[in-house]
C-alpha positions as CSV (number, residue, x, y, z in Angstrom):
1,X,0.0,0.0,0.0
2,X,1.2,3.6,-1.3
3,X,1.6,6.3,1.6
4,X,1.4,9.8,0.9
5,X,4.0,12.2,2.8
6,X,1.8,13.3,5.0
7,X,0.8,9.5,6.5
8,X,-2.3,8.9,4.1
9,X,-3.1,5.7,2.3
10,X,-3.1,5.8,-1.2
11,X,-6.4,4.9,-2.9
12,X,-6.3,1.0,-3.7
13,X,-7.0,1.7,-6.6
14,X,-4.6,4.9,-7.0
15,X,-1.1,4.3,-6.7
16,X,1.9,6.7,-6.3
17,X,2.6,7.9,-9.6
18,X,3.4,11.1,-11.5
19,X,-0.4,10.7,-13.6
20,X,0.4,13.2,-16.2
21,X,2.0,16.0,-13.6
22,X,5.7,16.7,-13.1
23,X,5.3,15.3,-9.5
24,X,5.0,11.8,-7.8
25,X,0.9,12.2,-6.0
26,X,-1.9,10.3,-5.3
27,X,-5.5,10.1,-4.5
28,X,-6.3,9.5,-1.1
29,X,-10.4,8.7,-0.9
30,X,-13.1,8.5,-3.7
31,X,-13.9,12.4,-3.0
32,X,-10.1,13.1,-5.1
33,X,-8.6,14.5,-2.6
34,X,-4.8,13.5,-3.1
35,X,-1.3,14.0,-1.4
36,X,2.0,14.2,-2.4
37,X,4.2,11.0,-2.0
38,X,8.0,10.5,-1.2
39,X,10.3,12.1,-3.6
40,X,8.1,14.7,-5.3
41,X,9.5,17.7,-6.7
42,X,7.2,20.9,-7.5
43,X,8.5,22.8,-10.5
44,X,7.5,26.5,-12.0
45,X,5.1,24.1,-14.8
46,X,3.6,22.6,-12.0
47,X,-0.2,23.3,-11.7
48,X,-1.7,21.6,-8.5
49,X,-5.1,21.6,-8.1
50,X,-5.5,22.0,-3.8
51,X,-8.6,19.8,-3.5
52,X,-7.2,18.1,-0.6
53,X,-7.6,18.1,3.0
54,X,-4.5,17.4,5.6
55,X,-4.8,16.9,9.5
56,X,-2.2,18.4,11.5
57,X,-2.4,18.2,15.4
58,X,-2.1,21.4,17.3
59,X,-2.3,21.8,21.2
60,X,-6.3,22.2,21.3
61,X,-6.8,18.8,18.5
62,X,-6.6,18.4,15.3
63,X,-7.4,20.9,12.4
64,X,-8.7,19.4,9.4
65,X,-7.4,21.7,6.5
66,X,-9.5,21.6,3.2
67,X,-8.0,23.8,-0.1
68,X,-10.6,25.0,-2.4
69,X,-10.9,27.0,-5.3
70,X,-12.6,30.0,-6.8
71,X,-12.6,31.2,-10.3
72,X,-11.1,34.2,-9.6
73,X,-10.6,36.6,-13.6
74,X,-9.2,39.6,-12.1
75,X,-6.0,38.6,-11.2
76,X,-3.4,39.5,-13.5
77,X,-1.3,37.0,-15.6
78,X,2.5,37.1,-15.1
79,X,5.6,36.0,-16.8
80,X,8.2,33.8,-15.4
81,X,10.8,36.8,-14.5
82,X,7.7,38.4,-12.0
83,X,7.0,34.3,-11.1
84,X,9.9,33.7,-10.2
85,X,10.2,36.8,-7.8
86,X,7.0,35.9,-6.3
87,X,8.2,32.5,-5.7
88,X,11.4,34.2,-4.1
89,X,8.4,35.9,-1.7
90,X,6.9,33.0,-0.8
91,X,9.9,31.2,0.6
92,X,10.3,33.7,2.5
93,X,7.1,32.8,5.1
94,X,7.7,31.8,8.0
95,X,6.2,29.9,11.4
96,X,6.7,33.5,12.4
97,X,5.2,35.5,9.4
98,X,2.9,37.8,10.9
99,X,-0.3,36.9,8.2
100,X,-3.0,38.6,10.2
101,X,-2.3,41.9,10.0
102,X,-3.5,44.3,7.0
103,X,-1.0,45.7,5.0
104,X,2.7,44.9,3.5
105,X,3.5,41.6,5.2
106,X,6.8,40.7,2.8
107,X,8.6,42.8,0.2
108,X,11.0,42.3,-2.7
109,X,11.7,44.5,-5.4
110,X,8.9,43.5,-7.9
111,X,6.2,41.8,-5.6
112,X,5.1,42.3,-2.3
113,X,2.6,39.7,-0.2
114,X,-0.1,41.8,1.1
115,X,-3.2,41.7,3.5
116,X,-6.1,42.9,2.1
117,X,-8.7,43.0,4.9
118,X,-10.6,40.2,6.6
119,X,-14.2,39.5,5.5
120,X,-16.8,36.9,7.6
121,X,-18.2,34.3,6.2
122,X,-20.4,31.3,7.6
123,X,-19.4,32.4,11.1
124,X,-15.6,32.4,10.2
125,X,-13.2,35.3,9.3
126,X,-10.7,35.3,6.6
127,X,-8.0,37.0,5.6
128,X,-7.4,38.2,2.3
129,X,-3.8,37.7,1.4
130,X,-2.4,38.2,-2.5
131,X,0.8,38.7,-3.6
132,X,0.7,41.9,-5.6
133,X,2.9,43.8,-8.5
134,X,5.1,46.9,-7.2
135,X,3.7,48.9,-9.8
136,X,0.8,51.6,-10.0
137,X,-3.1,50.1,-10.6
138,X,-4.0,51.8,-14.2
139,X,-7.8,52.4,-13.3
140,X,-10.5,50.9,-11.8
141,X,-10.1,47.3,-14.1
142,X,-6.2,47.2,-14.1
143,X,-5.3,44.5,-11.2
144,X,-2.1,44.0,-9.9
145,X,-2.8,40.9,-8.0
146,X,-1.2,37.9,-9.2
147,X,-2.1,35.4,-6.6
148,X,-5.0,35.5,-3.7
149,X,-5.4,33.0,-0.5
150,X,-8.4,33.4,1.9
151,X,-7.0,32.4,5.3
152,X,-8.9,31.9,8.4
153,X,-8.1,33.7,11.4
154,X,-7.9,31.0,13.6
155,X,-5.6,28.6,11.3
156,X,-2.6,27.9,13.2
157,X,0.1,29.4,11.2
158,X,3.3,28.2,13.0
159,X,1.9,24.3,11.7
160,X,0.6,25.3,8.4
161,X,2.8,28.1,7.4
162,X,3.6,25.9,4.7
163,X,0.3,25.1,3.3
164,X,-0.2,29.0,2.8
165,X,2.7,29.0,0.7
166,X,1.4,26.0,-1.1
167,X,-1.7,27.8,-1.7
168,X,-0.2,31.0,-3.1
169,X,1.9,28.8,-5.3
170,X,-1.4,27.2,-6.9
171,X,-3.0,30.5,-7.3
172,X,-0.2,32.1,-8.6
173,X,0.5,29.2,-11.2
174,X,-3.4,29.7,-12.2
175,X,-2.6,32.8,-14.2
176,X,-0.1,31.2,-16.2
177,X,-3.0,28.2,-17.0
178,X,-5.3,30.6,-18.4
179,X,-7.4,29.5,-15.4
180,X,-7.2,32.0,-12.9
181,X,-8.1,31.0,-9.1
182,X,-8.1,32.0,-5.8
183,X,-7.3,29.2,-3.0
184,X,-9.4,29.0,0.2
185,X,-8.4,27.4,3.0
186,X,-10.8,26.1,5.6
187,X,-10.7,24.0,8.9
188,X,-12.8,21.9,10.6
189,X,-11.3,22.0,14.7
190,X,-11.6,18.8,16.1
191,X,-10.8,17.1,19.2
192,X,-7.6,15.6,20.3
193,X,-8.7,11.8,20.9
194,X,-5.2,11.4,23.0
């Protein structure tokens, strides 16, 4: 039996395998939501669609983390030079990255990883986080966004700092697909049975 990286079984009948992607995954129940197995490498041509869920413990249980998508046509499209620089950003998050907190949270020279607000929705909040262009908006239709995540508030951040940047990858590789998406990440708290 294949296990995923994170401790899930493989499908029976889904084995560890590239399946047409540049990177070794599986899926891990009849709902298709997969995991990546031992040896996977992500690469800039990588598009991974974050229909998955992961369980990490925290002190107060488990969170159950679920990555969804929404078509999302007003982010920008970007070429591998401003990719690659948002990439750059992203590796630069941290256990410690201080996500819930509007404004500039990490800056280079072409992109910068903003929060945009929080919004409520279904009795949870989010934060809006996109990497944005370091260049002027030209009107009301010109974005500069190249990548959105909605985080909740109460995700632990030091466990799934990670995931975040997993998420902004996926978005950000959307605009390169011709199918532009936001990721959102939501949790389901549930008890520690220990």
């Amino acid at each position: 039996m294949d296990i995923t990286i994170s401790g899930y079984a493989c499908r029976s009948n889904h084995h560890c395998n590239f399946h047409g992607y540049k990177y070794n995954w599986c899926y891990t129940d009849d709902n298709n939501n997969w995991g990546y197995c031992k040896n996977h490498t992500v690469t800039d041509d990588n598009h991974s669609e974050l229909l998955r869920k992961k369980r990490q413990m925290n002190n107060n249980g488990c969170q159950n983390i679920h990555f969804g998508q929404e078509i999302e046509t007003r982010l920008a499209r970007s070429n591998n030079q401003i990719r690659n620089s948002a990439y750059e950003l992203i590796e630069q998050i941290t256990a410690n990255s201080r996500i819930f907190r509007n404004g500039t949270i990490l800056k280079n020279r072409v992109v910068r990883l903003d929060a945009q607000g929080s919004f409520q929705q279904n009795k949870t909040t989010y934060y809006n986080l996109q990497i944005q262009l370091n260049t002027p908006r030209h009107g009301s239709t010109h974005s500069t966004s190249i990548a959105q995540v909605f985080v909740p508030e109460n995700l632990d951040i030091a466990a799934h700092y990670e995931d975040i940047k997993n998420a902004l990858r996926d978005s950000l590789n959307s605009t390169k697909e011709n199918n532009p998406h936001r990721v959102i990440i939501n949790i389901e708290n549930m008890k520690n049975p220990f």
